[in-house]
C-alpha positions in Angstrom: 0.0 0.0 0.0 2.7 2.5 0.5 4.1 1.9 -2.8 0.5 3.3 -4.0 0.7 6.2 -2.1 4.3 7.1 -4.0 3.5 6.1 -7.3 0.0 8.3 -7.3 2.1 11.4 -5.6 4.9 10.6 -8.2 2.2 11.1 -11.1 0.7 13.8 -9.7 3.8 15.7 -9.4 4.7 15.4 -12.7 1.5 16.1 -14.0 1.8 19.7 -12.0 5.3 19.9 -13.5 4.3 19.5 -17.1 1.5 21.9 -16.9 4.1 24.2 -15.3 6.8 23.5 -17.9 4.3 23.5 -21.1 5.8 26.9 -22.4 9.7 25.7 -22.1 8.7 22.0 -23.3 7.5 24.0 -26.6 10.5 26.3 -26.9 12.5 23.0 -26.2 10.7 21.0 -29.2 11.3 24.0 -31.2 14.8 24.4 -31.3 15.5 20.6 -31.8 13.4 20.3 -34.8 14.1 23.9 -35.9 15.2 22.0 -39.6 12.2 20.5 -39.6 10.2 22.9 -38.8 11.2 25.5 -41.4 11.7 23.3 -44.1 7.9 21.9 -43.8 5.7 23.6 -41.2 6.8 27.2 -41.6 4.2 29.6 -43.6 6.9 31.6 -45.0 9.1 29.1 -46.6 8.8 29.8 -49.6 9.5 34.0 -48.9 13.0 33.3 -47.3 14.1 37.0 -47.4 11.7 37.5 -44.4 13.8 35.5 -42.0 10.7 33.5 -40.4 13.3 30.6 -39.5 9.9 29.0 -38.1 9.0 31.4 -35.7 5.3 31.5 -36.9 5.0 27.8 -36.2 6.4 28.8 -32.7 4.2 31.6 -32.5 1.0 29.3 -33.3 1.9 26.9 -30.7 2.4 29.2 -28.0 -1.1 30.7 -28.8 -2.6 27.4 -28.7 -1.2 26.5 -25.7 -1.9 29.7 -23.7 -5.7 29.1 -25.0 -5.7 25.7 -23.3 -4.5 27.5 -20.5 -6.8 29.8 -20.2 -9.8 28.0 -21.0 -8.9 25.9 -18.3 -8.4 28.4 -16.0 -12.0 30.1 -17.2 -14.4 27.2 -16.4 -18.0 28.1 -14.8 -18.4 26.3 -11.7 -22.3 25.5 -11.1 -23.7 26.6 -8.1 -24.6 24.2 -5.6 -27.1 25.0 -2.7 -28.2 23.1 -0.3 -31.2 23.6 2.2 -30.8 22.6 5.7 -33.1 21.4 8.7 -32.3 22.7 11.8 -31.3 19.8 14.7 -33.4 21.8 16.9 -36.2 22.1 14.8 -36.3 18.7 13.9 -36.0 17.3 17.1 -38.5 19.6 19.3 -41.7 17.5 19.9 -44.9 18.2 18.6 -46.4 18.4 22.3 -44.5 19.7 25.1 -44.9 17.2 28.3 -44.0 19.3 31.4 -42.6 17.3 34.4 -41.7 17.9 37.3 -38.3 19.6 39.0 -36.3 17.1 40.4 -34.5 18.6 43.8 -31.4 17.4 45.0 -30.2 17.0 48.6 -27.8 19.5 50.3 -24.6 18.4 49.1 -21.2 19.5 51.1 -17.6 20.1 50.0 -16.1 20.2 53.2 -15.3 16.8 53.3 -13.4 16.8 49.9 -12.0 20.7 50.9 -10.6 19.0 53.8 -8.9 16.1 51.8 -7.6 18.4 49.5 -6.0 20.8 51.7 -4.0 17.6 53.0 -2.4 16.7 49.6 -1.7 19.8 47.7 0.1 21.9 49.6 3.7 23.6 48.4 7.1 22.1 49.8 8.0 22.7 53.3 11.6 24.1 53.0 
């Protein structure tokens, strides 16, 4: 069972990390497929006096990833309610039954004053 416990806080860790990483981790793809990219994906390769090198294929995926982002970010959380019954309300009976006071007997702490005295008292020096 522990080794449950580390694997799922393993996974979720690097789930946080990617979603924390995602802008590097493009940058990073970039730049080791920069040959590929602006051989094939780049809009401009054909106009190579503009000096695109791929950057608008950079420029796409960063958009696309900051809208995942923020559409994440943006979700509508439904309101919930809830009605509650008071304890007290619930529990008070129809018909209130009235009984009598119980008195007690005269009760006196002398006797445990006087034990007590006995025992805690401070150090005789």
């Amino acid at each position: 069972m522990p080794h449950a416990k580390y694997i799922w806080s393993i996974s979720l860790a690097i789930l946080v990390m990617v979603n924390v990483l995602s802008m590097p981790l493009i940058r990073l793809g970039y730049e080791l497929n920069k040959e590929y990219i602006i051989q094939n994906l780049c809009v401009n390769r054909d106009k190579p006096q503009l000096q695109c090198e791929g950057k608008c294929h950079l420029s796409k995926s960063v958009k696309a990833a900051n809208q995942e982002s923020q559409d994440q970010t943006n979700f509508k959380a439904k309101s919930l309610s809830y009605d509650f019954i008071s304890v007290t309300e619930a529990a008070t009976p129809v018909a209130k039954v009235w009984l009598p006071a119980r008195t007690y007997g005269y009760y006196s702490l002398s006797a445990y004053n006087a034990y007590s005295s006995k025992i805690l008292h401070p150090p005789q020096v």
